[in-house]
C-alpha positions as CSV (number, residue, x, y, z in Angstrom):
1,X,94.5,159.9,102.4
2,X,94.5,157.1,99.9
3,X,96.9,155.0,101.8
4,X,94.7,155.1,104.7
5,X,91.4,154.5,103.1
6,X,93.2,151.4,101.4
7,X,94.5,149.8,104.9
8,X,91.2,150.4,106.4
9,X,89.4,149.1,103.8
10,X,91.6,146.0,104.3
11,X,91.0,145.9,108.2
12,X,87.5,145.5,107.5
13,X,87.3,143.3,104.4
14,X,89.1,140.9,106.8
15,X,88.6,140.4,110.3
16,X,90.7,137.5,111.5
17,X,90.8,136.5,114.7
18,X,94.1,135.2,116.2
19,X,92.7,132.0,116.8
20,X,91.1,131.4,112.9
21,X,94.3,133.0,111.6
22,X,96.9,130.0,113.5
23,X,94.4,127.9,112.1
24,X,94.7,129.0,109.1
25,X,98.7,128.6,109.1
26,X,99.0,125.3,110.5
27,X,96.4,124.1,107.7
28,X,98.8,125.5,105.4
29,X,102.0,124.4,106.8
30,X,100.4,120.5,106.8
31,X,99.8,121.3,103.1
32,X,103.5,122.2,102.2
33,X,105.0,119.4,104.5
34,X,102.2,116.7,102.2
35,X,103.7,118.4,99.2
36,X,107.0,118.4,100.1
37,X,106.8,114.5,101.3
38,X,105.1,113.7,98.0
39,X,107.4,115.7,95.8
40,X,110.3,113.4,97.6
41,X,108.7,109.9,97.1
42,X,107.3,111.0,93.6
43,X,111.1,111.9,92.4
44,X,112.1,110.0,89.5
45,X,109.1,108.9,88.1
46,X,107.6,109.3,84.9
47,X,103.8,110.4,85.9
48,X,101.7,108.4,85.7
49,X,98.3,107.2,87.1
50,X,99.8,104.8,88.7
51,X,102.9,105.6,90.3
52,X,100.7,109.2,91.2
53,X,98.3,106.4,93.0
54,X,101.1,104.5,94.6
55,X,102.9,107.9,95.9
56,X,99.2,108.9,97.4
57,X,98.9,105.4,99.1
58,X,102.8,105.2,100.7
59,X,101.6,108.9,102.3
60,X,97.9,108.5,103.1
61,X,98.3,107.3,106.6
62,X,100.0,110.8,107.3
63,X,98.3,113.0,105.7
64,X,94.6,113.8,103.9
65,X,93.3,112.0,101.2
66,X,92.1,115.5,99.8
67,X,95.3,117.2,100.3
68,X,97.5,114.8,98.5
69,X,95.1,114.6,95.3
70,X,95.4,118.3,95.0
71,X,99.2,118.4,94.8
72,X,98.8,115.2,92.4
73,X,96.4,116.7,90.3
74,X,94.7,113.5,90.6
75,X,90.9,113.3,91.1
76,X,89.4,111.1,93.9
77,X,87.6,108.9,90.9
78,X,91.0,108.5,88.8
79,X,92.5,107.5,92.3
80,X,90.2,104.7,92.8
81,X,90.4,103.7,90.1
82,X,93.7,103.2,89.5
83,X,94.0,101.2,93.2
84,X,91.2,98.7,91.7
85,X,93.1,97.9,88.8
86,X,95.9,97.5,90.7
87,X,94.5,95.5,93.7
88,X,92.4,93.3,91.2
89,X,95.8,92.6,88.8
90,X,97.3,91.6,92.4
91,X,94.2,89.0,93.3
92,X,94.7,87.1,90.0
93,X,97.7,85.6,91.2
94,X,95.7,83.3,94.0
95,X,97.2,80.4,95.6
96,X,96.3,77.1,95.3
97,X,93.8,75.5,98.0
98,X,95.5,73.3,100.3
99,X,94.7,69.5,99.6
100,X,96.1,67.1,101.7
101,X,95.8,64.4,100.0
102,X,98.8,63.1,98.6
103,X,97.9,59.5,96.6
104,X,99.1,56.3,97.9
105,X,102.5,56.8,98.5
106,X,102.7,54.2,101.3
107,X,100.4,51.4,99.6
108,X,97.2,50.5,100.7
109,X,96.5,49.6,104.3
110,X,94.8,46.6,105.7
111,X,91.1,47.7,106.8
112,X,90.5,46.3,110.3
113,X,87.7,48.3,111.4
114,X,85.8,47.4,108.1
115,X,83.3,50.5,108.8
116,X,82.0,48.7,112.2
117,X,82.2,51.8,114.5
118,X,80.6,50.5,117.2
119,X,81.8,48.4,120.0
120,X,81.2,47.1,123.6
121,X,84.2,47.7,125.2
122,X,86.1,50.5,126.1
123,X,88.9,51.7,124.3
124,X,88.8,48.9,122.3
125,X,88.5,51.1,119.0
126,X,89.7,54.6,118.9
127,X,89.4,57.2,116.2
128,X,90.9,60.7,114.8
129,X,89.9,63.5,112.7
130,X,91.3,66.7,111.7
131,X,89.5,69.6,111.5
132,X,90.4,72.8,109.9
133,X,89.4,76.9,111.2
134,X,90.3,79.3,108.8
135,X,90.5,83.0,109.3
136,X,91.8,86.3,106.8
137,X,92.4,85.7,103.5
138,X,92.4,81.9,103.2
139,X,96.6,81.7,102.8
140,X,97.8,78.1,103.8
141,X,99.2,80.9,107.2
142,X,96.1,82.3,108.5
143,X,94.8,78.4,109.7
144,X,94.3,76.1,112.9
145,X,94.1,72.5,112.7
146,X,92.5,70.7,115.5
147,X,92.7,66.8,115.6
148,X,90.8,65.1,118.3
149,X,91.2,61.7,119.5
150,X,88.0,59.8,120.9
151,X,87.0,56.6,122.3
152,X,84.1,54.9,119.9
153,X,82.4,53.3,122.7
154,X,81.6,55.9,124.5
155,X,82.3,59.2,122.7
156,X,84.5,60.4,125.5
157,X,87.7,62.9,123.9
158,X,90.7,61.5,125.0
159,X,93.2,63.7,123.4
160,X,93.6,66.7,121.4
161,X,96.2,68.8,119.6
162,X,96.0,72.0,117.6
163,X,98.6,72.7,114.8
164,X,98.7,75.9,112.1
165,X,100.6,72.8,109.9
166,X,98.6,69.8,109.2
167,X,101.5,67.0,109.3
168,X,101.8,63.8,110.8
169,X,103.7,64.8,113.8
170,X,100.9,67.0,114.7
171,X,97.9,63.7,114.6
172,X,100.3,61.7,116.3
């Protein structure tokens, strides 16, 4: 009589439906296959914050952020954290801003136009520029150079030529 108080008690302390109970189990089965992933990538390590952090942000893409600090023992704050310190001890190492300008290596050429941009003739003065479109992170890789090549007189583009290396070649 005990026995079957005990199992019916059971039945109705919980009522799982087929459906909440295989959702249930796949919940858990994602859990052990995060912990069993992190447990592999997290072998040989010494514990810390940081290598905890690292392990959470090699597996993120695959599974939940959640899941992953609870099998780290890691709190969402401590997390952060740590990828801040990280990412900003990454940023101090920035790269030097393109300049172009490299002295006078060749000497100093003969000024013929002698700032008189204007003329009455067609392509009888001509004249170049270099512009540059940046994009991402401003690396010396994420650019476009664009030189164009007008006629003075009457403003008319004659040329262009886009480059993602600003060199000679590229104007000429």
């Amino acid at each position: 009589m005990y026995e079957a108080s005990r199992i019916t008690a059971m039945s109705e302390k919980k009522k799982v439906t087929p459906a909440e109970e295989n959702k249930e189990l796949k919940k858990r089965l994602e859990h052990l296959e995060a912990e069993n992933a992190y447990l592999k990538k997290f072998e040989g390590r010494n514990g810390s914050n940081r290598e905890k952090a690292e392990t959470i942000d090699l597996l993120h893409p695959r599974y939940e952020l959640s899941i992953l600090l609870k099998i780290a023992g890691m709190s969402s704050i401590s997390y952060f954290d740590t990828l801040k310190i990280n990412y900003d001890s990454q940023c101090e190492k920035k790269m030097a801003k393109y300049n172009s300008y490299g002295g006078s290596k060749g000497g100093d050429h003969k000024n013929y136009i002698n700032q008189r941009f204007m003329t009455d003739r067609p392509l009888q003065k001509n004249g170049t520029g270099v512009t540059e479109a940046r994009w991402g992170s401003e690396i010396t890789d994420e650019g476009l150079y664009l030189s164009i090549f007008t006629d003075l007189y009457s403003g008319q583009i004659l040329s262009y030529s886009t480059s993602l290396h600003p060199n000679t070649k590229f104007v000429i």
